[in-house]
Legacy VTK file of the C-alpha trace (Angstrom):
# vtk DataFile Version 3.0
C-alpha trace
ASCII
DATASET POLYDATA
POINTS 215 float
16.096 -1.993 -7.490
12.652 -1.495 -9.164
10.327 0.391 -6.876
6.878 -1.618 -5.420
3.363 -0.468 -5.403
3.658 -0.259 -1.053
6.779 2.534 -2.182
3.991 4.879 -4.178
1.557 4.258 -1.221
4.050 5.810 0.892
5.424 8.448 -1.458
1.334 9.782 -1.994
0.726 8.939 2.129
3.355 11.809 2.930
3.537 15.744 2.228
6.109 16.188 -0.025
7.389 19.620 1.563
6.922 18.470 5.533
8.197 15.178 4.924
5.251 14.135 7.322
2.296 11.726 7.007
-1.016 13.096 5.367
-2.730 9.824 6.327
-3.466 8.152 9.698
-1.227 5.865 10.901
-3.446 3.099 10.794
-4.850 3.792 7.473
-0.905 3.713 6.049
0.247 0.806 7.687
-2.883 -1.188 6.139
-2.493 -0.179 3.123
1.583 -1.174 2.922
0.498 -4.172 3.653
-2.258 -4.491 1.300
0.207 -3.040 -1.121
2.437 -6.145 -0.637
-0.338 -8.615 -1.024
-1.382 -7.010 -3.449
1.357 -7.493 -5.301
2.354 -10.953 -4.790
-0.873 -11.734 -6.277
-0.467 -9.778 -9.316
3.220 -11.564 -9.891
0.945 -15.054 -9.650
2.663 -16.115 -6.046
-0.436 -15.962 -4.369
-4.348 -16.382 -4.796
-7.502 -17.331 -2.616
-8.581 -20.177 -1.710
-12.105 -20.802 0.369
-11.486 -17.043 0.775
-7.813 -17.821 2.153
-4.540 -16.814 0.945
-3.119 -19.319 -0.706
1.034 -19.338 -2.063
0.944 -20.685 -5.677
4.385 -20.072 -6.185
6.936 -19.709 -3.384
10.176 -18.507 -6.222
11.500 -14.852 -4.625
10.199 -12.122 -6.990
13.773 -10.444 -6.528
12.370 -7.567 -4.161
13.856 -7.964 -0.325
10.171 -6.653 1.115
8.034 -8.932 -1.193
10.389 -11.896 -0.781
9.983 -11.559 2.941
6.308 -11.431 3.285
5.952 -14.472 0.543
8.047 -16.594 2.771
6.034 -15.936 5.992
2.870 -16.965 4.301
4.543 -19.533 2.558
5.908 -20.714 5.957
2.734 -20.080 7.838
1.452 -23.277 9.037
-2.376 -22.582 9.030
-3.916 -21.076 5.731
-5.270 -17.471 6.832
-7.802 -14.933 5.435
-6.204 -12.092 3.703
-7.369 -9.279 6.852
-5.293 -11.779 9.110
-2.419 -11.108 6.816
-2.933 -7.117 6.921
-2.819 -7.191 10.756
0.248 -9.643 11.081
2.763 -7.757 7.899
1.538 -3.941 9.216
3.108 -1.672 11.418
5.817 0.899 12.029
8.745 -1.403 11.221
7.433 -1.979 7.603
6.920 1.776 6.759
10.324 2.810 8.418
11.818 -0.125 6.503
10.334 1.238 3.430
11.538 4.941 4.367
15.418 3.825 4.367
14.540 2.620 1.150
13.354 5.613 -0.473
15.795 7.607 1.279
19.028 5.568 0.397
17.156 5.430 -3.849
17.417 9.208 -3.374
14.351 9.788 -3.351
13.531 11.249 0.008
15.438 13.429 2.941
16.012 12.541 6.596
15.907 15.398 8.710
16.163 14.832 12.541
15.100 17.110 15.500
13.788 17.458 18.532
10.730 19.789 19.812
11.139 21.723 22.959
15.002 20.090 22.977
13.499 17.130 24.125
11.245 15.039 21.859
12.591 13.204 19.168
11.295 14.189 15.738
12.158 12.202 12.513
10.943 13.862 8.540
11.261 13.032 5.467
10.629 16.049 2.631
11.434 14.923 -1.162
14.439 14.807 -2.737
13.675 13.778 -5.856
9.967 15.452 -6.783
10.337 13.246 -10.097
9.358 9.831 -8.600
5.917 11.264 -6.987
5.196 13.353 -9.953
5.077 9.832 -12.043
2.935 8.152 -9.919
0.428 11.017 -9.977
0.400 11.319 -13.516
0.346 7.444 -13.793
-2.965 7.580 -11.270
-4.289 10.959 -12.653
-4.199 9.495 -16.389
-6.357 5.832 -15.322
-8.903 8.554 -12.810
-9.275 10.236 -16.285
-10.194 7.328 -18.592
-7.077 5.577 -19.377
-6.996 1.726 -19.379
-5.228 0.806 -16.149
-1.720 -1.539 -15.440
-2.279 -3.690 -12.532
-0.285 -1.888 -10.533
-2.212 1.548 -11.095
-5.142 0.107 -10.307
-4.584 -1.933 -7.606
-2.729 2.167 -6.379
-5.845 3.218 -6.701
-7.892 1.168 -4.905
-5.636 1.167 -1.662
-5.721 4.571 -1.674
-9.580 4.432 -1.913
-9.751 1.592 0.788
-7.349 4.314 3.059
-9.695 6.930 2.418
-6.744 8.869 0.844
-7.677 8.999 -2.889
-10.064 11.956 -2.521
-7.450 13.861 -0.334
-4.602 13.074 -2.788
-6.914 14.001 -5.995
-9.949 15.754 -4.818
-11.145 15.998 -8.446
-11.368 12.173 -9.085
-14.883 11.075 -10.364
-16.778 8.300 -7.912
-18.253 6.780 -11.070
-14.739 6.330 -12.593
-13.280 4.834 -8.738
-16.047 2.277 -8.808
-15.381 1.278 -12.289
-11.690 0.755 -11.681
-11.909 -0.571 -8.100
-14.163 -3.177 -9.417
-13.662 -3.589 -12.730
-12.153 -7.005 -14.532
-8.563 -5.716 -15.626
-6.704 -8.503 -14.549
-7.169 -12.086 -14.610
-10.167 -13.514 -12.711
-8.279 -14.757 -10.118
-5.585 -11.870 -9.528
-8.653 -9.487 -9.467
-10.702 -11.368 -6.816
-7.649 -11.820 -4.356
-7.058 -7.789 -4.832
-10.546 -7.378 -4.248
-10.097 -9.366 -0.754
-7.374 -7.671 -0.175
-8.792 -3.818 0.008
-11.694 -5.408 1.904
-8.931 -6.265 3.954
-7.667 -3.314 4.519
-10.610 -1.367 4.863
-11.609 -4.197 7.751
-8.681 -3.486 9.596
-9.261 0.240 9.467
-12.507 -0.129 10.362
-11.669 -2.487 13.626
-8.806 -0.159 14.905
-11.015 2.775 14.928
-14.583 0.847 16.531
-11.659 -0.412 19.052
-10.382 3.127 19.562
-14.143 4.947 19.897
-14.848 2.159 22.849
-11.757 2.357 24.269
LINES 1 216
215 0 1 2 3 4 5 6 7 8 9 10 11 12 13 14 15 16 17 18 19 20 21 22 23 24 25 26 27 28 29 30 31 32 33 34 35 36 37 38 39 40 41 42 43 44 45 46 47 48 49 50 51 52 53 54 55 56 57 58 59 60 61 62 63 64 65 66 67 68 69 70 71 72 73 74 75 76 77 78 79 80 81 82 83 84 85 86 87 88 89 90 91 92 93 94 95 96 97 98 99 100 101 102 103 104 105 106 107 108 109 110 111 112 113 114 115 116 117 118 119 120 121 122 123 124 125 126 127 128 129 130 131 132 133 134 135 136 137 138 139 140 141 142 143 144 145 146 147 148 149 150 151 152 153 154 155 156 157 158 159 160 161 162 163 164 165 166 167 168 169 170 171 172 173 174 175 176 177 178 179 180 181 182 183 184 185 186 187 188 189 190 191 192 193 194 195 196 197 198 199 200 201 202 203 204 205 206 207 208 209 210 211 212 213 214
């Protein structure tokens, strides 16, 4: 099974060595979904309409975690803004889903513990250092003037709308971001339902933590 952009979110959202999370939970979870969005669009299953995502083609893509999400929009009976779709295909279950994935590709370790003896802990260090180091060089190579895939770019501007791309490559120029973040490298259409959907994501952030300072 080919890997999907969410899989490199995840891969660059965790410490290679701890096996734990360098990026809020909330900031990860968007962006998975995002990720998935994102890349229904780019395969040409979905688009916006009125600023609403919209299924232009409901055939499977062949990928168990796309598939699924494409058939709950498809089967959604109200047509809903993409930020409505980041809330409802985030969470815990998606990332752990996508976890097992990497970890039964080889890719990643599962080691268990507990702290104290009594809490639970769960970690997931890298197997195989190979699959990271690709991504990076793919993303390192388009922040250094490269012409950029879809699927690099659309990396990249997750990890921007996450607030992870300095963290993850502290040397990347803000001029270059911009330019590739909103740049026309895909079709018109692909490229303004990515564009709504890191707004998206950087909505949802943004509501989660206004929520959290109140609370």
């Amino acid at each position: 099974m080919t890997s999907i952009i969410a899989e490199d979110v995840l891969l660059l959202g965790y410490d290679e060595k701890t096996g734990r999370p360098t990026i809020g939970s909330t900031e990860l979870n968007a962006g998975l979904a995002g990720a998935l969005l994102a890349e229904l669009a780019i395969k040409g299953r979905l688009s916006l309409a009125d600023k609403k995502v919209v299924v232009t083609d409901p055939t499977p893509v062949g990928d168990p975690e796309l598939d699924a999400a494409l058939a709950r929009i498809a089967a959604e009976a109200k047509v809903r803004k993409p930020e409505w779709w980041v809330d409802k295909l985030e969470g815990a279950k998606l990332r752990e889903r996508l976890l097992v994935r990497l970890v039964e590709g080889g890719v990643l370790s599962e080691e268990r513990g507990r702290v104290l003896g009594l809490f639970k802990t769960v970690k997931y260090p890298e197997l195989d250092g190979g699959v990271e180091r690709a991504v990076r060089m793919r993303v390192e190579s388009v922040l250094n003037g490269a012409e950029p895939d879809e699927r690099t770019a659309v990396l990249i501007g997750l990890m921007h709308a996450t607030k992870a791309l300095k963290k993850q490559f502290p040397g990347a120029d803000e001029a270059r971001v911009k330019e590739i973040t909103e740049g026309g490298w895909a079709g018109e259409g692909v490229t303004e339902a990515i564009k709504a959907v890191e707004a998206a994501v950087l909505m949802m952030i943004a509501t989660v933590v206004v929520v959290t300072t109140v609370s």
